[in-house]
N, C-alpha and C positions, 0 to 999 in steps of 0.2 A: 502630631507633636507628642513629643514622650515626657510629659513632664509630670504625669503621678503612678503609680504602681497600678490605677485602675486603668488607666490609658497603656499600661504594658502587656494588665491581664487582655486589651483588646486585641493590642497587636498581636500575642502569641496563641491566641485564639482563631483569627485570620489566617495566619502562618501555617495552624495545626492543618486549613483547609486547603491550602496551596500545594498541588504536586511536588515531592521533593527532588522533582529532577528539573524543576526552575530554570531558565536561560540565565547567568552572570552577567553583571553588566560589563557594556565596554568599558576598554580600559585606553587612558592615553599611552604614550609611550614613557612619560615618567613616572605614572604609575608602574608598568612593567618594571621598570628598572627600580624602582621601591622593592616590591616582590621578590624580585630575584636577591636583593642585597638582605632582605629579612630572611629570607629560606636562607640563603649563607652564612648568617650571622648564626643563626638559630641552631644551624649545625656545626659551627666552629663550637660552642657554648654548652651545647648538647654529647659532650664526649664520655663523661663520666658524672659521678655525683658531687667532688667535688667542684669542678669545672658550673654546674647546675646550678648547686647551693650559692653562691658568691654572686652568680649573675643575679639570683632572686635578690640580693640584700644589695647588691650597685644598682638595682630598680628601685628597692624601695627606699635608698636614700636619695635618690634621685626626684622619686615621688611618693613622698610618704602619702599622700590621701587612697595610693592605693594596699589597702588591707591587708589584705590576702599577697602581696609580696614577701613581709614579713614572715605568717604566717609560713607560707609556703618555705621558704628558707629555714624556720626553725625544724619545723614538719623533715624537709631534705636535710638537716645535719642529722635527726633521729635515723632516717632510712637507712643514712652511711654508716653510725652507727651499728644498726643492723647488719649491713651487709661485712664490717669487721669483725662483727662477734664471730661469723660463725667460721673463721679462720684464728681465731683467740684462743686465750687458756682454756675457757670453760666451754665452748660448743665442739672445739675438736674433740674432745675426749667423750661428749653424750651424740654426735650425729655424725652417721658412715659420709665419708668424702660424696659421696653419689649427693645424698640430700644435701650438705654442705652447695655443693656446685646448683642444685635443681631451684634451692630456695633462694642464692644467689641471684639467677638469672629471672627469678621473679619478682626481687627485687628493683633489680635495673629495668625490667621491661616495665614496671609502671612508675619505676622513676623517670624515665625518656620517654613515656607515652603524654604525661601528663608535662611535662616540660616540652613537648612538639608543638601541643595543643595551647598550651598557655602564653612561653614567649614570643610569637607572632602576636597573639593579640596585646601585651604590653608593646612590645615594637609599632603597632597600629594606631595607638594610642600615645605614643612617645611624636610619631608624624602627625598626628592631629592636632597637637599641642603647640608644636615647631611650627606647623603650617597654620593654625588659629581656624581650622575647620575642620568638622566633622570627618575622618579618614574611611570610616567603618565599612565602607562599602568593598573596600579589599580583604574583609573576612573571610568570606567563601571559602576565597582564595588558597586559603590556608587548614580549609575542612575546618572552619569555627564553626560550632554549634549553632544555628536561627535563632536559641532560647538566648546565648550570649552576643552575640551581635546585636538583640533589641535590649539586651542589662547593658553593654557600654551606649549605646547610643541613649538611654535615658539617664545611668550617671553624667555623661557628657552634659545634660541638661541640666540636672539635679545636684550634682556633687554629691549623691549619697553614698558615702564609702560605705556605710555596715550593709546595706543593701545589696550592694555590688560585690562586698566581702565574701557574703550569701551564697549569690547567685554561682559565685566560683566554684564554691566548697560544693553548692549542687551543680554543677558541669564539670566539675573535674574529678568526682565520684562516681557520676552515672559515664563518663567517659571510661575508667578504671572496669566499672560494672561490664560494660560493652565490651571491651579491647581485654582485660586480663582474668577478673573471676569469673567470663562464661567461659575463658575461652579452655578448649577439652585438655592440650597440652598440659597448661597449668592444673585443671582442674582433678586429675589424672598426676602427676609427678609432684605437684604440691600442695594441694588445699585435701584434697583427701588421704593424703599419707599418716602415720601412725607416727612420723617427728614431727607433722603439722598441727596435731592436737596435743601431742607434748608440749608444744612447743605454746599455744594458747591454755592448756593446764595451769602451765608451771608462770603464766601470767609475764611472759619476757617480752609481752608487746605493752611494755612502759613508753609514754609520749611524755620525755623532759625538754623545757624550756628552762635553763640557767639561768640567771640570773643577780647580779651585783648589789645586793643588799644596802641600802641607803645606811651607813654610817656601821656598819660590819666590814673587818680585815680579811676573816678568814676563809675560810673553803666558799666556792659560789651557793647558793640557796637554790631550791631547784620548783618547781610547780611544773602543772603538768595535767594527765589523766591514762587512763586505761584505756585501750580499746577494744569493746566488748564484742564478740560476734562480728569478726573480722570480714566474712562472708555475707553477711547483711546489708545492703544498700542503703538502707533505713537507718540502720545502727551507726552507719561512716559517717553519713551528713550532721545526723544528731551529735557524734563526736566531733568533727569538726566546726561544728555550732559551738561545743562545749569550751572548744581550744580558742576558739576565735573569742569568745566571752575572758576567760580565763587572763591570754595573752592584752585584750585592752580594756581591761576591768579597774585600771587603775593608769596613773602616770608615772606614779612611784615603780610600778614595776615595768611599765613600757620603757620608762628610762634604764633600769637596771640589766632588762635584758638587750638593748640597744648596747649599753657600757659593754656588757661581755663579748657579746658580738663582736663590736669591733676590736675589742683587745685580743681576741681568743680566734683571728682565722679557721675554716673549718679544714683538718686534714683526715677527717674520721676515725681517728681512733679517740675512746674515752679518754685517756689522759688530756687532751682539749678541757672537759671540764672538771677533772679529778685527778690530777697529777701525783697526790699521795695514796690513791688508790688503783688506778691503773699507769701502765707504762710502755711505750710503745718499741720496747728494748724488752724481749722474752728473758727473765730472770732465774726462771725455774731449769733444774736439772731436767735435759730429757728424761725419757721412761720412768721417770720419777711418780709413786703413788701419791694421787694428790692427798691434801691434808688439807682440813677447816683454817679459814684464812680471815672472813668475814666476820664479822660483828657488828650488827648498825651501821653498818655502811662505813665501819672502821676497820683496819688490817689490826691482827691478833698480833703481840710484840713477836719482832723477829721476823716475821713472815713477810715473804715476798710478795711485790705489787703484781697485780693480774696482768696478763698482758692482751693490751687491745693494740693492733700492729694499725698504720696509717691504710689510707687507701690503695695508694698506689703503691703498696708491697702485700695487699691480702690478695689483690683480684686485679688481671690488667684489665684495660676499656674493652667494652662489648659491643662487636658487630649489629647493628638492629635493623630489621626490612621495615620501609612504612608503611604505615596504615592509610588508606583511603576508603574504608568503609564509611556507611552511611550515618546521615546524623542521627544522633540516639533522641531527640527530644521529639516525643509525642504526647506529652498531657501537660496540657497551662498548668494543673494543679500544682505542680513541682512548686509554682510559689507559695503553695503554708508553707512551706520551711520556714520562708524571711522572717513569717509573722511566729511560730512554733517557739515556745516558752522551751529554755535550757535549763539545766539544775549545775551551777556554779558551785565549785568545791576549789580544786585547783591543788589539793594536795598530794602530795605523789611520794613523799619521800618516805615513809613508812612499808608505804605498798614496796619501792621500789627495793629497800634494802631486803626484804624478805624475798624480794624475788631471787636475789643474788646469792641468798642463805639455800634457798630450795635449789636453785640450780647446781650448787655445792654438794648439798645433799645426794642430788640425782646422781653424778658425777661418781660420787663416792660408792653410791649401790651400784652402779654400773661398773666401776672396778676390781666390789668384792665378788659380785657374780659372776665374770671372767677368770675369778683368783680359783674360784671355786669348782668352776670347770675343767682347768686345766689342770685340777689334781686329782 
């Protein structure tokens, strides 16, 4: 029975000693027929990132006790985000089409990686509930981690959300770790590139979570964090420790970003949260030399809104082969995280608007160095 974290550290210690090539248990035939309708679900939902993001937030209104739904879904509005900038005002003009397309697709391959790995197990979990019994034994099934199959099987016991929060943010980093930052393709065309540390220079890996300000009209309020040493495994978890803290560190803002949430659908482009600032109607003259527009995160009078295009006109859906590599968990220890003290801050919006001043910047040296060239 899994009913304390010291009874988990035993199971996953037992586990550590079990051959990973384990016989699955039988299955009846409505299990089968469960499996099959979760693999298909998983892959209708699993199209794009918008398609993603919207099933994390119809989970977690469904069951808010699970955390990391949330999460997850604000995390997936950031990614798309990302993956709109670099068809935007500002990244067309500092990164060659090639990186544009290479950092793209390493986006979506650990957006779909970790949405392969994740919505089965809510689905597992959604039948366990319906059925009033334990489901968890159809994990395998779905290449769920051993370390996550014994974390639902004792929140199942426990109801410990922040626990279970945890355990995500650690399996679905060291999943990330295994399936996209070893792997040599990416490692080779985008973590070691000269616009991938541009790109972590000029600090454009801002984590905003929006949010509707208790008794404020105006523009959303935004919290958040940086993420430092993107390549770090260490450094993801601890950040997503920091966001998980950040995002339910209060109710006042659990409510606020819930409110946006659902008023604000995600279509990926920033005017979602910044409709006076970005637009997802390109405004600007082609060939036009850019000009400073920015100021604290306010447009200069006159000047036109940046433009961040929607999803499904920056990038179409991406073909992805799966994975069925082995599971990554080999050391109980992965549990100090649960226990590992965060450093709560949550503000971003300083940071953020200077990001958008520098990237202006860049933009602008990069246009007079080609001016200079060419004459």
């Amino acid at each position: 029975m899994l009913d304390s974290l010291s009874d988990v550290k035993k199971e996953l210690k037992k586990k550590m000693k079990k051959k990973s090539d384990c016989l699955l248990p039988c299955l009846s035939e409505n299990d089968r027929q469960c499996i099959d309708l979760i693999r298909e679900q998983t892959k209708q939902l699993n199209q794009n990132n918008v398609t993603r993001t919207q099933a994390y937030f119809q989970f977690y209104l469904q069951y808010p006790e699970i955390h990391w739904a949330l999460l997850g879904h604000l995390i997936s509005r950031n990614v798309g985000w990302n993956m709109t900038d670099l068809k935007g005002e500002l990244l067309t003009k500092l990164l060659p089409e090639k990186d544009q397309e290479a950092f793209f697709s390493f986006l979506e391959r650990g957006s779909w990686l970790v949405f392969q790995d994740v919505y089965p197990q809510f689905s597992v979990y959604d039948l366990s509930v319906i059925r009033g019994k334990d489901m968890f034994h159809l994990l395998p099934f779905f290449y769920t981690s051993t370390f996550m199959e014994t974390m639902w099987r004792y929140f199942w016991r426990s109801g410990d959300s922040y626990t279970l929060a945890i355990a995500m943010i650690i399996n679905e980093q060291s999943q990330l770790e295994k399936e996209l930052i070893q792997n040599n393709h990416f490692k080779k065309n985008v973590t070691s590139t000269v616009s991938f540390k541009m790109y972590e220079f000029l600090r454009m890996n801002n984590i905003l979570f929006p949010y509707n300000a208790e008794g404020k009209s105006e523009k959303v309020s935004l919290i958040g964090g940086i993420s430092q040493q993107f390549t770090s495994l260490h450094e993801r978890i601890l950040f997503g420790k920091n966001l998980y803290a950040t995002l339910f560190q209060s109710e006042e803002i659990l409510a606020g970003v819930l409110k946006w949430a659902h008023e604000c659908p995600h279509t990926g482009s920033r005017k979602d949260y910044w409709p006076d600032l970005f637009n997802d109607v390109n405004e600007s003259l082609p060939r036009s030399l850019y000009k400073r527009r920015v100021k604290n995160c306010m447009l200069k009078e006159g000047a036109n809104r940046l433009y961040s295009p929607p999803l499904k006109y920056a990038w179409p859906d991406a073909p992805h082969e799966d994975t069925k590599s082995g599971d990554w968990f080999r050391d109980w220890h992965v549990l100090d995280y649960i226990n590992k003290e965060v450093s709560l801050n949550g503000e971003i919006l300083k940071n953020y608007c200077k990001t958008l001043e520098k990237i202006e910047l860049a933009v602008m040296a990069k246009e007079a160095l080609l001016l200079r060239e060419e004459k």
